[in-house]
C-alpha positions, 0 to 999 in steps of 0.5 A: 489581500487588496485586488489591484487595479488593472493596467489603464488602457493607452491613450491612442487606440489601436484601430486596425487591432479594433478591426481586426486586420493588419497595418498593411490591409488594403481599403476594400478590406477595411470596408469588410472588416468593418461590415463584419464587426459592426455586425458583431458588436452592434447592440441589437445583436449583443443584447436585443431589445435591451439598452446597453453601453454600445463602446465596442460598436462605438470603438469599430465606428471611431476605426473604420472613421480614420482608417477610410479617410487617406489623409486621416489614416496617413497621420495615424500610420506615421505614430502607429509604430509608437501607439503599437508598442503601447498596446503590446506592452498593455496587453503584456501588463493585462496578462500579468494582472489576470495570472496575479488576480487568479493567484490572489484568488487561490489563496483567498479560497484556501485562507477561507477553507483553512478558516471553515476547518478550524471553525468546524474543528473547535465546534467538534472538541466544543460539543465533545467536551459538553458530551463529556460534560454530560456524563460527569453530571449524571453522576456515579450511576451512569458512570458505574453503568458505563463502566459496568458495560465496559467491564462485562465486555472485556470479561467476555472477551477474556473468557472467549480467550481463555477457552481458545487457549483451553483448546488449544492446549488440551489438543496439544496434549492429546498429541503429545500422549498419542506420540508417547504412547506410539514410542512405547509401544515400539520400544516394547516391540523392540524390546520383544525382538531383541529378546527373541533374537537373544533366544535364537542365537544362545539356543544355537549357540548352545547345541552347537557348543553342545555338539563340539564339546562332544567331540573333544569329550570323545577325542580325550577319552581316546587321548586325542586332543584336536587342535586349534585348527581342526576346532576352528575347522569345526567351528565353520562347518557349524557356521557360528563363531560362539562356538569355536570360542567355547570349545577353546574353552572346553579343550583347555 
């Protein structure tokens, strides 16, 4: 992409924006003005003991020159309105230009790192190509030893696995034994109390019944028969159901 050239420079100067005052300013503050920038643009104050291109110092001269003299400045005030526009719209112009030069150049420092990134990305896959290139050549001992490399390292890896698995494993049956032992011995405990209550109930049950039917043995000898009510009765007074069931049994 072409730089293009700046706009040109009106025809006409504009003297009292050389000077830096305004279109009103009075004489005496023309003479200032033009102490002030002759100082500043002078070529011994820019660039001492240097020979340089004095156009500004010269721009100041030609200034104060017109605007000192009454005729003179009288000519150029009755087109300054027009040579005001110009410069406004030059200045305009100059603005644009320098906004379109900084984009230009944006783009063209973009373009060239977008240009060193392929370059130092073909170099890459070049030189990766010519390693590999490498390996091929050494033939099957290297690539065996490479290979050779690679299958060792993942056979460690397998077998580190394969006992973090074995651990783990094992702990999970050590577990799984421990619990079952744990309700063995609590059914057996179980089991154990059921048996000894079994025992208890049927060893009172068993004199109780024994106590009844030697009442009712008792009573028939005699020819008395109790009945159901007095046999529960009975039964109460012993505090057991099982009881009263079996001495129905024994009266009948």
């Amino acid at each position: 992409m072409s730089p293009t050239a700046p706009p040109t420079e009106p025809t006409t100067r504009d003297y009292y924006a050389d000077l830096g005052i305004p279109f009103t300013a009075s004489t005496a503050a023309i003479r200032r003005a033009y102490h002030r920038r002759a100082q500043e643009t002078h070529p011994d104050k820019i660039a001492p003991g240097q020979t340089i291109d004095a156009v500004e110092f010269r721009q100041v001269q030609t200034a104060y020159s017109v605007l000192s003299s009454p005729i003179q400045r009288l000519f150029y005030d009755n087109e300054y309105a027009y040579v005001a526009q110009q410069w406004a719209e030059y200045r305009a112009s100059v603005l644009l230009w320098q906004q379109d030069e900084e984009r230009r150049r944006r783009e063209v420092e973009m373009e060239r790192e977008k240009a060193s990134a392929i370059a130092t990305r073909t170099k890459e896959e070049a030189e990766g190509r010519e390693r590999l290139g490498a390996v091929f050549a050494a033939g099957d001992n290297g690539v065996g030893e490479l290979g050779e490399g690679f299958g060792q390292e993942k056979n460690g890896e397998r077998d580190e696995e394969d006992e973090k698995e074995g651990e783990v494993e094992n702990g999970e049956e050590k577990e799984g034994e421990e619990e079952e032992e744990e309700e063995e011995e609590e059914e057996d405990k179980e089991e154990e109390e059921e048996e000894e209550g079994d025992t208890s109930d049927w060893n009172q049950g068993a004199w109780v019944n024994w106590e009844i039917r030697q009442h009712v043995k008792n009573a028939s000898v005699l020819g008395y028969f109790p009945t159901e009510a007095e046999l529960r009765q009975v039964s109460k007074e012993e505090g057991t159901y099982l009881s009263y069931t079996a001495a129905l049994d024994t009266r009948r």
